[in-house]
N, C-alpha and C positions, 0 to 999 in steps of 0.2 A: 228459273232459278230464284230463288228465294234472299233474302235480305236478311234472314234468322241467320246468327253466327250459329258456328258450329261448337257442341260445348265437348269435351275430351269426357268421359265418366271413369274413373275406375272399376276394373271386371276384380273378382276373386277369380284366379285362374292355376292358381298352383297350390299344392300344399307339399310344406317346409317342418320339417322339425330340426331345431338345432341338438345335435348329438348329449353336448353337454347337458341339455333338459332332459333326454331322454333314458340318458343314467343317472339324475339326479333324480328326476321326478316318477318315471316308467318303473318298471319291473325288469328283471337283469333278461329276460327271455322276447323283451319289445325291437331292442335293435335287430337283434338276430331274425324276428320275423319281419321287421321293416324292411331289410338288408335283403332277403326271400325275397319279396315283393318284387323291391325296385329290380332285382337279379332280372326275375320271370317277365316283367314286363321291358324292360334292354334286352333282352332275349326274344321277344314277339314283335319290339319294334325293328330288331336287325331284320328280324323273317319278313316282314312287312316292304323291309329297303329304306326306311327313315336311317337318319344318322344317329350318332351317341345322342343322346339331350346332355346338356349342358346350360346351366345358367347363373347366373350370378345373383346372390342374397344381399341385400342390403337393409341393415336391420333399422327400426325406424327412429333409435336416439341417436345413429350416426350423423355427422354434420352433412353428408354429401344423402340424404335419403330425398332432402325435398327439392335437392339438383337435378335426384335422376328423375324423378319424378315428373319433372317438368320436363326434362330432357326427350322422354317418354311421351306428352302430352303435347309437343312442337314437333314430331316425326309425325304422330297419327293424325294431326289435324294439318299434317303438310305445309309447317314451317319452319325447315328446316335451316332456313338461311341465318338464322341465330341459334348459336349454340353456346356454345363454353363460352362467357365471360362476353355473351354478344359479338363473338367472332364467326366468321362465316366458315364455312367449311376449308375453303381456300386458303383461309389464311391457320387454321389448325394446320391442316396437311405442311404450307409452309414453316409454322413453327416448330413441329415436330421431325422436320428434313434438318432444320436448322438444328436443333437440341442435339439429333443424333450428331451430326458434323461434328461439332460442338465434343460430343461426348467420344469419338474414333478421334480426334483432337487429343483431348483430356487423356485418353486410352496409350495414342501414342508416345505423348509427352510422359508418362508417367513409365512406362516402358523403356525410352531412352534416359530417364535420369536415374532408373535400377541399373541401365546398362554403365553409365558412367558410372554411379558409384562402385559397380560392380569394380570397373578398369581401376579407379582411383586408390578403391582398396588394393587391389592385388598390386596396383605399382608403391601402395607402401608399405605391403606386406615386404616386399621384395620379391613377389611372385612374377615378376614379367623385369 
């Protein structure tokens, strides 16, 4: 095994058009043949047995592009034990069990003070 670090390169691997360019900049008869396209080929890859494709665009003046970026670049070089904000995975997983709580918390609390107001009103409506 070698002592050369491993370097991450980016590939061109997809191509993206955003819609909005493609009615402002295209010809009114491009989406609709784009739209073909992608149809026929979701069509050969069902026949095939691949799943939907699906992916996520992240355009490159976004503040989070040079996050994923890197994000992208510590999976493939297999370091994955720093992630978000140098947190390990473990503790994502934990912060995110917590948020949820947290938010079925929030969800509850916000549901029983509809339900009092609810009773409060009606007891000065004269309703109860």
């Amino acid at each position: 095994m070698s002592n050369q670090e491993v370097v991450f390169e980016r590939q061109v691997r997809y191509v993206v058009f955003k819609i909005k360019d493609i009615l402002e900049f295209g010809e009114e008869r491009d989406l609709d043949i784009l739209r073909q396209i992608g149809g026929d080929i979701a069509y050969r890859r069902r026949l095939a047995g691949k799943p939907i494709f699906n992916a996520v665009v992240v355009e490159q003046d976004w503040p989070e592009f040079d996050v994923v970026w890197k994000l992208i670049e510590e999976r493939m070089l297999g370091r994955q034990e720093t992630l978000i904000g140098g947190l390990k995975p473990h503790k994502v997983r934990d912060m995110v069990n917590e948020l949820r709580l947290m938010a079925e918390f929030y969800y509850d609390h916000q549901s029983l003070r509809e339900r009092i107001s609810h009773v409060v009103h009606d007891y000065l409506e004269g309703k109860k």
